[in-house]
N, C-alpha and C positions, 0 to 999 in steps of 0.2 A: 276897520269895521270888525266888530266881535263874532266871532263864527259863531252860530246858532247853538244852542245848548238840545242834546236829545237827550230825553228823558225815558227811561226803560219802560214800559207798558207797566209791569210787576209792579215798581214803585208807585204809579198812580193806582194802585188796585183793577187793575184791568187782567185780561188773561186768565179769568178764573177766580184771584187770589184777592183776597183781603188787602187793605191797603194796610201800610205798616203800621198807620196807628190802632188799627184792631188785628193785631196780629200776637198771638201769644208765641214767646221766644222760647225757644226749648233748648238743653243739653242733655247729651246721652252719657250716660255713665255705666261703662259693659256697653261691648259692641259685636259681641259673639251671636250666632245662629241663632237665638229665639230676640234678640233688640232687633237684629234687621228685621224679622218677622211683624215686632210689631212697628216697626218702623213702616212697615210697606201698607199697615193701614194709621199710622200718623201722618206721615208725609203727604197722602191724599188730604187731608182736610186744610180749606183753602185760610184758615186762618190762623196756619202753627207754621212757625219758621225755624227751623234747625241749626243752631248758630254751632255749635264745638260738638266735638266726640269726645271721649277719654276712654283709655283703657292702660291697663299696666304692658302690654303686651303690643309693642313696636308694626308690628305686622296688622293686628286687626285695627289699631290707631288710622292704619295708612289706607286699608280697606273700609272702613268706616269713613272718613272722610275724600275719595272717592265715590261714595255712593250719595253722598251728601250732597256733593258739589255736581255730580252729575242732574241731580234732581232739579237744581237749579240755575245749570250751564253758567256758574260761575269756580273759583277756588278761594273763596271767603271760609272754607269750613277750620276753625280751629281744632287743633288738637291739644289733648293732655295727658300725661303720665300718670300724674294724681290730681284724683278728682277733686280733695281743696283749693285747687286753683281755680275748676270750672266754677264753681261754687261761688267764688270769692266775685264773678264778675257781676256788677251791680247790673248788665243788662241784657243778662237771662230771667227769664219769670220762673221758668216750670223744667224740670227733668223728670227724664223716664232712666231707671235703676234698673239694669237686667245683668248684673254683677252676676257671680257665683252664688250660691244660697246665703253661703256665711258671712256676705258681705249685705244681703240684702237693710237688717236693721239698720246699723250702723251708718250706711251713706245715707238714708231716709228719717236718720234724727241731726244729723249734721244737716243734710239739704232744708231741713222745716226752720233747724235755727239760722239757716245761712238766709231766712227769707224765701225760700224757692216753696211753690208747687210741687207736687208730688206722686207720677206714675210708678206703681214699684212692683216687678213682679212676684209672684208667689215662688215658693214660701216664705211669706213677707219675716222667719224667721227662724233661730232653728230651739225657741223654747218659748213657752208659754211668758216666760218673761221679756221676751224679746217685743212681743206683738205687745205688753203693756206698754212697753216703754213707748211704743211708735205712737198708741193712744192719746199718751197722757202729753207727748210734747206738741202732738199735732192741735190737742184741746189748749193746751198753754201759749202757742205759736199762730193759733189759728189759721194755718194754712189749709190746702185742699190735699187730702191723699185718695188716690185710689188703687184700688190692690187690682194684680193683673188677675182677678179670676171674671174672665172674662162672659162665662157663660150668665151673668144676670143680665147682659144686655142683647141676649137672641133669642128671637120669640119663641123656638118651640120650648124651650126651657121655659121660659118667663110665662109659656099657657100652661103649663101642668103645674107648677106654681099656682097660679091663678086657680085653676082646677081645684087644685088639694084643700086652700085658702076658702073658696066660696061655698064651699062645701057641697060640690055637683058628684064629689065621690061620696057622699053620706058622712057616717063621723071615724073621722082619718084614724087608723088604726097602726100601722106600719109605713115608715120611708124606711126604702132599703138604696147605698152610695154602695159605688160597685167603688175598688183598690187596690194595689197592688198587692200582693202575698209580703208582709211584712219583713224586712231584713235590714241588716248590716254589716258592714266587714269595718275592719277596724286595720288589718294588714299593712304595710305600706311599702309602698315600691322601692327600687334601690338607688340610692343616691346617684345623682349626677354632676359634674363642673358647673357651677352657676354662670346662667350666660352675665351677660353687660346690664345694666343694673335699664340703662336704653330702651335695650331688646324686650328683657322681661323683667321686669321687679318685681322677682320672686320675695321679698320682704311682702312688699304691699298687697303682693296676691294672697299670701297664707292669712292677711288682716289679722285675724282676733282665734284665728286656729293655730295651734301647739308647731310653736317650727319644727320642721324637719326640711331634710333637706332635698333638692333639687330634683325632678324628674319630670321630662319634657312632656310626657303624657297626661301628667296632672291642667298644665296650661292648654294643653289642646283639650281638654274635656272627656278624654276618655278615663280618665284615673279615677277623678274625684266624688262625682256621683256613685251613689249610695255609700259611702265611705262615712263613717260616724263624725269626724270631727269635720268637715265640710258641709254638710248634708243636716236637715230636721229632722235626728235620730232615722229610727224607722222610717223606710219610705210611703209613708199611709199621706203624706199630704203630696204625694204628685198627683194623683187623681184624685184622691179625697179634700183637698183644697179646692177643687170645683165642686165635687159630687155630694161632699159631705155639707157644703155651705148654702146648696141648693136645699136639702135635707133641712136645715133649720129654720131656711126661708119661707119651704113650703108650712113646715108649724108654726108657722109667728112666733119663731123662736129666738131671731136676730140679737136681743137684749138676754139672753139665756141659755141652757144646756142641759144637758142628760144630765140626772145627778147618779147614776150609775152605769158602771161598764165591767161586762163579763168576757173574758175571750175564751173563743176556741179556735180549734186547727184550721178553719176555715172562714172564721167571721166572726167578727168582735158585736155582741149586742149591748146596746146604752138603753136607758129609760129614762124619759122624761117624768118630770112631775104630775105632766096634766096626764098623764099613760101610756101617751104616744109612743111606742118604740122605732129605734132606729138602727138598722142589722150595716153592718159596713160587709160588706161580704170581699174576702179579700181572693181575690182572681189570682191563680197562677198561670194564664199565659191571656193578658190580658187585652192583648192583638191577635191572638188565634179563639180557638173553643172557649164559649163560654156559658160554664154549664146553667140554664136555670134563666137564661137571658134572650134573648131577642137580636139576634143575628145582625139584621139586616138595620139595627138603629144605630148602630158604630160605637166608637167608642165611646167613655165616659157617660155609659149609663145610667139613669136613676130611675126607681121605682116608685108609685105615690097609692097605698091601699087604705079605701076605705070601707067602710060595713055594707055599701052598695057596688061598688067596683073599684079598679084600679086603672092608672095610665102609665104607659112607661114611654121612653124618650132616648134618644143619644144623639151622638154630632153629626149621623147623618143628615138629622133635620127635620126627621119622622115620628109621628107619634105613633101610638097604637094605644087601643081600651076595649074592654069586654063590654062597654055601656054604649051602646046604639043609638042611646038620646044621645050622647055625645058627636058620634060622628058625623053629621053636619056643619055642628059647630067647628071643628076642625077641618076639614074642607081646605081653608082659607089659609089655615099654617101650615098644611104638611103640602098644598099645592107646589111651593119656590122654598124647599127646603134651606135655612140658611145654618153653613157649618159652624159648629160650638168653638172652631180656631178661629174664626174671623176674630180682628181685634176691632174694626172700626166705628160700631155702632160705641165699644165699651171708651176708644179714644174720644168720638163724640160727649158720650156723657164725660165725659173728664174736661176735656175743652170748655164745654158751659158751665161747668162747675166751675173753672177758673174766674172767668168771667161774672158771673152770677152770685158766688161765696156758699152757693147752694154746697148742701152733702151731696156726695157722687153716691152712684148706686151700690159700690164697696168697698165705704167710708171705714176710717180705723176702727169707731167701736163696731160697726159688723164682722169684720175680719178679728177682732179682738178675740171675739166670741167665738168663731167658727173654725179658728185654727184652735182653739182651745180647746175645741172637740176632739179634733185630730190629733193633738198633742196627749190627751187624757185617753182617748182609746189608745196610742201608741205605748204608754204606760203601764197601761195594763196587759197587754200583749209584749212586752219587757220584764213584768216583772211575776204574767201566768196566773193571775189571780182578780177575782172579783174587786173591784176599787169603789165608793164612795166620793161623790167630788159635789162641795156645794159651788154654786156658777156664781152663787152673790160673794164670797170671802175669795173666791177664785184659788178655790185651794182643797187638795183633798182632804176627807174629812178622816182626822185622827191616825193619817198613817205619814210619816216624818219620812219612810224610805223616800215613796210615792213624787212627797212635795220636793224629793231633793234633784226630778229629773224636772220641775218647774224653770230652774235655771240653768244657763250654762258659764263653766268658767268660760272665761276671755284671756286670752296676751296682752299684755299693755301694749300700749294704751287705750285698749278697743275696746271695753267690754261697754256694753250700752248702756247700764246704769248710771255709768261715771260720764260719760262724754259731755 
């Protein structure tokens, strides 16, 4: 007699979980400190399964898959060294990309032609040309991208949006995206023995940045951040990649941008075409005091003013407004404050977007646009002077310095144009 066959609960879609035919298959590519993060709201959604991890670096490969296989009390999780191999496997759908910055374009036009879906964190680049590219392959590919800026998908954000939009502040006058005090170091550490190509593959980590050589702090994450040739120049899109994208959303600006930016010591002003200004006000300590702002709303602040009042907002979940008709209507939001880190609402909308072929809520021409903001105010606070930029030719207007921080070189064979 044939001993009975038991079948896993998981496998029938019971326990929670989608059954595997509605199950969208995912690969991780980068598995350092912000992928587990948003890992820990992927992993909750009962119709994403986590098949491989990859990373160049032996140790978070092994940790990375560990956390995988613990989620699902099996050791199914594959690993990879180089993520063209995750790539190549015909039965993954979708990857989430939380590489180094410099690697961000690059895996996310290779994953669109490899077929795959596409969770990519920000900064989805480190030059204005980087983010066209990710457009034009994603429009040619027709896959699904969405950028990790995760704050369009939590409501206190998404109401003062709303707010700024319906016009309950009158006629909008100023968005002000709170930033980091703009820099870069360009320095570089002192060489080290390269370990085992195993351990670290330091070739594959420098990707498309200028070799140099070996230093163990660079791999742990303490080196390379703000560092020019790793890093989206100036650091204006660590916060301004949320703050500033929100700024464009609130003007129905998503298809558009400032065509001018002025900087000073303290905050870079742009101007739209319809009038609207937008102040990036760049904070120097931007976890402690901060002057001109609202304490108690957390980080990544935004401002929305219009000729009847303003709202302002951050990630603790709280709104505040000098308009009293308003405060009713908010009630409802600032009651179960939800934080502007959660990623799971923004994995949501990405999940049905696979499914559905719908745009996700920050699809590549959104982010096309809005890191382009941050890239052209970064320019101008580089180069100390008033810039012109038209948003239709995506190029500023008549100054050849300007257009030449549009691009960046690349190492072969990486540079994203050619790929």
């Amino acid at each position: 007699m044939a001993a009975p066959l038991v079948v896993p609960a998981t496998v029938l879609g019971a326990g929670g979980r989608a059954a595997p035919s509605e199950r969208i298959t995912l690969g991780v590519i980068g598995i350092g400190p912000r992928a587990v993060y948003d890992l820990n709201g992927i992993l909750g959604q009962p119709d994403c399964h986590c098949l491989a991890v990859c990373d160049v670096q032996a140790s978070r490969r092994e940790s990375g898959k560990r956390k995988i296989d613990a989620r699902y009390e099996n050791k199914d999780c594959a690993t990879y060294r180089d993520f063209r191999e995750l790539l190549a496997r015909c039965d993954i759908d979708a990857v989430l990309i939380a590489t180094g910055d410099r690697w961000h374009a690059q895996a996310s036009i290779l994953a669109a032609r490899a077929g795959k879906d596409i969770y990519c964190e920000k900064p989805c680049g480190l030059a204005i040309g980087d983010v066209q590219a990710i457009d034009d392959v994603i429009q040619k590919t027709g896959r699904i991208f969405q950028a990790g800026t995760q704050r369009r998908s939590v409501p206190n954000f998404q109401t003062v949006v709303h707010l700024a939009q319906s016009g309950k502040l009158g006629k909008l006058q100023t968005l002000v995206a709170s930033a980091y005090l703009p820099f870069f170091r360009t320095e570089w550490l002192p060489g080290e023995p390269t370990p085992p190509r195993d351990v670290v593959d330091w070739d594959l980590w420098l990707g498309a940045a200028p070799w140099r050589r070996y230093n163990h702090q660079y791999v742990e994450g303490r080196g390379w951040q703000g560092h020019w040739d790793f890093t989206a120049g100036v650091n204006l899109l660590d916060w301004g990649a949320h703050t500033i994208d929100l700024c464009q959303w609130a003007n129905n600006a998503d298809d558009t941008g400032p065509i001018e930016y002025e900087p000073s010591d303290t905050a870079i002003t742009c101007r739209y075409a319809n009038g609207v200004k937008l102040v990036i006000d760049c904070l120097k300590t931007p976890f402690g005091e901060r002057t001109g702002w609202i304490q108690s709303l957390g980080t990544c602040p935004v401002r929305f003013i219009g000729d009847q009042g303003r709202v302002e907002t951050g990630d603790s979940g709280l709104i505040e407004t000098d308009l009293a008709s308003l405060k009713d209507d908010l009630k409802n939001v600032t009651r179960k404050p939800a934080r502007g880190l959660d990623v799971s609402a923004h994995a949501r909308n990405f999940l049905d977007c696979v499914k559905s072929r719908e745009q996700p809520i920050a699809n590549p021409r959104i982010v096309r646009r809005s890191h382009a903001v941050c890239f052209a105010a970064a320019a101008a606070w580089l180069l100390n002077r008033k810039l012109q930029y038209d948003p239709v030719e995506e190029a500023f207007v008549q100054d050849d310095e300007a257009n030449q921080l549009c691009f960046r070189a690349a190492r072969a064979p990486w540079a994203a144009a050619d790929l």
